[in-house]
C-alpha positions in Angstrom: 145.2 107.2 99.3 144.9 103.9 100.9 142.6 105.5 103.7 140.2 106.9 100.9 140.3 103.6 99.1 139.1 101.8 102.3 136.7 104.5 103.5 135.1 104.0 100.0 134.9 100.1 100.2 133.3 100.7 104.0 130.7 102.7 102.5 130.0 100.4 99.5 129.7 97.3 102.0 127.6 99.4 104.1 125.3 100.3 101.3 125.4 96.7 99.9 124.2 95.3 103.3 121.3 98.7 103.8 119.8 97.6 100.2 119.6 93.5 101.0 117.9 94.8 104.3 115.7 96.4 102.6 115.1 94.1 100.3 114.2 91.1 102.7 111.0 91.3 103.1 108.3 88.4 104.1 106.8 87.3 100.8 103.7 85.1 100.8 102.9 84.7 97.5 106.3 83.8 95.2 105.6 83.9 91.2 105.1 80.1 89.6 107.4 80.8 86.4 110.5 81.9 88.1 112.8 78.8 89.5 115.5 79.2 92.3 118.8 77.2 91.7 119.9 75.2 93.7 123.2 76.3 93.9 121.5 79.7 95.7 119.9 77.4 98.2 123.0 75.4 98.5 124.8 78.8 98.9 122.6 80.1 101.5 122.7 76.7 103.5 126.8 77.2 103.3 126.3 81.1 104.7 123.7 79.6 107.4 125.9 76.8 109.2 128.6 79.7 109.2 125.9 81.6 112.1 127.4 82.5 115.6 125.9 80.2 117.5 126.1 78.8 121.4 129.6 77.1 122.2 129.8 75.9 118.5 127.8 73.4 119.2 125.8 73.6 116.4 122.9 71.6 117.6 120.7 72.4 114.4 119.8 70.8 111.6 118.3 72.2 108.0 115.7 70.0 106.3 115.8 71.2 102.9 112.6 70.1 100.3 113.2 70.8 97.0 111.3 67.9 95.5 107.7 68.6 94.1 106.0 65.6 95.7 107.8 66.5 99.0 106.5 70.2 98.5 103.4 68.9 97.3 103.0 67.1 101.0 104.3 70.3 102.8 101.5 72.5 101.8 98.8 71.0 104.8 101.8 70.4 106.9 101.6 74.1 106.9 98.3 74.9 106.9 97.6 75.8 103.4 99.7 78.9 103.7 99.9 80.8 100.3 103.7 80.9 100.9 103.8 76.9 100.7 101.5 76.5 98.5 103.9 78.7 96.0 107.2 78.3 97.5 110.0 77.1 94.8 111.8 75.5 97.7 111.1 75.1 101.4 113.7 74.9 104.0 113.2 73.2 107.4 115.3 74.8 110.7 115.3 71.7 113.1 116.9 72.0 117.0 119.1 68.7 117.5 119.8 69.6 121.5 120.1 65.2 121.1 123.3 65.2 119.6 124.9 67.9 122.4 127.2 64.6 123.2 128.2 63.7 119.5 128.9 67.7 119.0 130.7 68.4 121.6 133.5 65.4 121.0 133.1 66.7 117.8 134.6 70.3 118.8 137.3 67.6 121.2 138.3 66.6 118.2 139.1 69.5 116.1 140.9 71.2 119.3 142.9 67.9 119.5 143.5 67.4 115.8 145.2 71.2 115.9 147.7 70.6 118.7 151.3 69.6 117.5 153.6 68.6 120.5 152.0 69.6 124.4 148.7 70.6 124.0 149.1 74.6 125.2 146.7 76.1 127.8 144.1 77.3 125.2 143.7 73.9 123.8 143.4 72.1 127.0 140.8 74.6 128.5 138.9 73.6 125.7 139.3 70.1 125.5 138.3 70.7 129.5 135.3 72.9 128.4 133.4 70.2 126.1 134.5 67.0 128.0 133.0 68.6 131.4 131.2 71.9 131.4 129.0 70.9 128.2 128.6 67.3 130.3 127.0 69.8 133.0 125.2 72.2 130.4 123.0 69.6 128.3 122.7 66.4 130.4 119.5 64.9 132.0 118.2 62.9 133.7 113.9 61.4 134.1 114.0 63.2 137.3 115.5 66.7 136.7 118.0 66.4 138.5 120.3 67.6 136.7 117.9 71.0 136.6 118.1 71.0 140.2 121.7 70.7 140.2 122.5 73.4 137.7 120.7 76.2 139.1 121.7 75.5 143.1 125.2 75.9 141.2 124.6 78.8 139.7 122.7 79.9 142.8 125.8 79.8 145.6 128.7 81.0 142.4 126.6 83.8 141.9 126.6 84.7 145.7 130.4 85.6 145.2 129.9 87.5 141.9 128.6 87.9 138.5 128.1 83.8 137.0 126.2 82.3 134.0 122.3 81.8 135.7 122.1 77.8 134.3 118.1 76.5 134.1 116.3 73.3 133.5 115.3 71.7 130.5 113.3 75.3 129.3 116.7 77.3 129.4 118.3 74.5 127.1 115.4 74.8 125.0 115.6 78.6 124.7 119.8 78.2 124.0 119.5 75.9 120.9 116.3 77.7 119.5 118.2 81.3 119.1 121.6 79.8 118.0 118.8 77.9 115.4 117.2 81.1 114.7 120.3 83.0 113.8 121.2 80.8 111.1 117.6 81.1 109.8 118.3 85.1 109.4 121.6 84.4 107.9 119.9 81.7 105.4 117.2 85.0 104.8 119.8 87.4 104.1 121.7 85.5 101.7 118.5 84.1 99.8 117.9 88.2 99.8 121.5 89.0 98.6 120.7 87.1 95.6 117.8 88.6 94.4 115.0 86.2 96.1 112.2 86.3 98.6 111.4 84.2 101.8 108.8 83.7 104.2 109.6 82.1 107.3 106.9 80.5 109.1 105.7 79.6 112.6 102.2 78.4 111.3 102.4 74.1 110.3 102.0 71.2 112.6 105.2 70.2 114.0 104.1 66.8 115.1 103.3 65.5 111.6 106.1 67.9 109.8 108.4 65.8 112.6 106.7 62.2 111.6 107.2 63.2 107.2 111.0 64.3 108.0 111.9 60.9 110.3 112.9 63.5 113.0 113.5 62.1 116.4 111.2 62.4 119.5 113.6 65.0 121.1 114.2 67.2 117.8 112.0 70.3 117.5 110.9 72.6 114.9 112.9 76.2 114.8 110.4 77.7 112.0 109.8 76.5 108.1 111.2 78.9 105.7 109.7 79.7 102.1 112.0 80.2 99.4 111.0 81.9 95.9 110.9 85.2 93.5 108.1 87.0 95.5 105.5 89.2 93.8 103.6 91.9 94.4 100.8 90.8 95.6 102.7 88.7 98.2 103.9 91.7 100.3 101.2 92.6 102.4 101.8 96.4 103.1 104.1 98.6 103.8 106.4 97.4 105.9 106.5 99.7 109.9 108.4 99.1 112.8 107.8 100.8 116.6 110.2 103.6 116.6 114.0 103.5 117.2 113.8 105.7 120.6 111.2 103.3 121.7 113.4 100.1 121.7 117.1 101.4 122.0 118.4 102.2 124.9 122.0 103.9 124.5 123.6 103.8 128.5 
């Protein structure tokens, strides 16, 4: 009886999760007389900082504009896109690889603020893994050294066997972007699961959005997200994909 129960719930989850896929779509055009609360912003916000993301580092940030003045300046900031120029809310991903030293303690911290007594051997190889590996991961330096450094490393460890191939600055780059990128989906999905419409864009000009936010000169831009009750007219066609046997490869 139990197993039927929880085959049943499977298959309602499953089916739950098939219809918000579905139903995310990219919206650009997002109907004037419908408002968004902000309780489902706030919600989504909650369900995007909960995003698997690299070492829980968490070296994003989310810029939310909810203000009309604010959305008001947003719209050439992004280019006139109809999406802005209709969004009910607009939510900035930002990249804060800056505070990797604040973040990590932060994670020193929570390990340390756990252990009762001796710390065990978990707990110390992660107190070991922010404090010195992290250290190695983020830091640089005017001259790159630090590039050079990390991928001679990986270089001779991976002459004995299988190792993590660390880069320069562009690797670092590439690390906080996706962990930033994730959350964005999560943020999609649950803006989806509650019955409203996104558009995330890559199209605004991250110098000035940078300058109107007070971002620092290291911060960067993930991608701007739309938030509002799409229409019709704002899905652009029907929505294909390059088949499944094209782009899975089952080994």
């Amino acid at each position: 009886m139990n197993q039927s129960k929880d085959s049943d719930d499977m298959q309602h989850q499953e089916q739950c999760f098939d219809e918000i896929i579905a139903f995310r779509r990219s919206n650009r055009s997002f109907d004037q007389a419908i408002e968004v609360p902000d309780e489902i912003i706030r919600r989504a916000l909650e369900h995007a900082i909960l995003s698997p993301n690299s070492s829980n580092m968490q070296l994003w940030e989310f810029q939310w504009i909810a203000s009309q003045d604010m959305l008001d300046a947003f719209i050439p900031l992004c280019l006139d896109q109809q999406a802005a120029k209709t969004a009910k809310h607009l939510v900035v991903f930002v990249t804060r690889q800056d505070l990797w030293k604040n973040r990590a303690e932060w994670n020193v911290e929570k390990i340390e603020s756990a252990i009762q007594g001796e710390a065990n051997t978990f707990q110390k190889a992660g107190i070991n893994y922010y404090r010195k590996l992290m250290p190695i991961m983020y830091m640089r330096d005017p001259f790159g050294l630090m590039g050079i450094f990390r991928k001679t490393l990986s270089f001779v460890m991976g002459l004995k066997g299988p190792f993590f191939r660390a880069g320069g600055t562009a690797q670092q780059r590439i690390t906080v972007h996706k962990s930033c990128a994730l959350a964005a989906q999560t943020f999609m999905l649950s803006i989806a699961s509650a019955g409203f419409h996104t558009c995330p864009m890559e199209g605004f000009d991250e110098k000035r959005v940078k300058k109107t936010l007070g971002l620092p000169r290291k911060a960067e831009i993930n991608m701007i997200i739309a938030v509002g009750k799409g229409t019709e007219k704002g899905i652009w066609g029907p929505r294909f994909r390059v088949p499944y046997d094209e782009v899975v490869r089952k080994l």
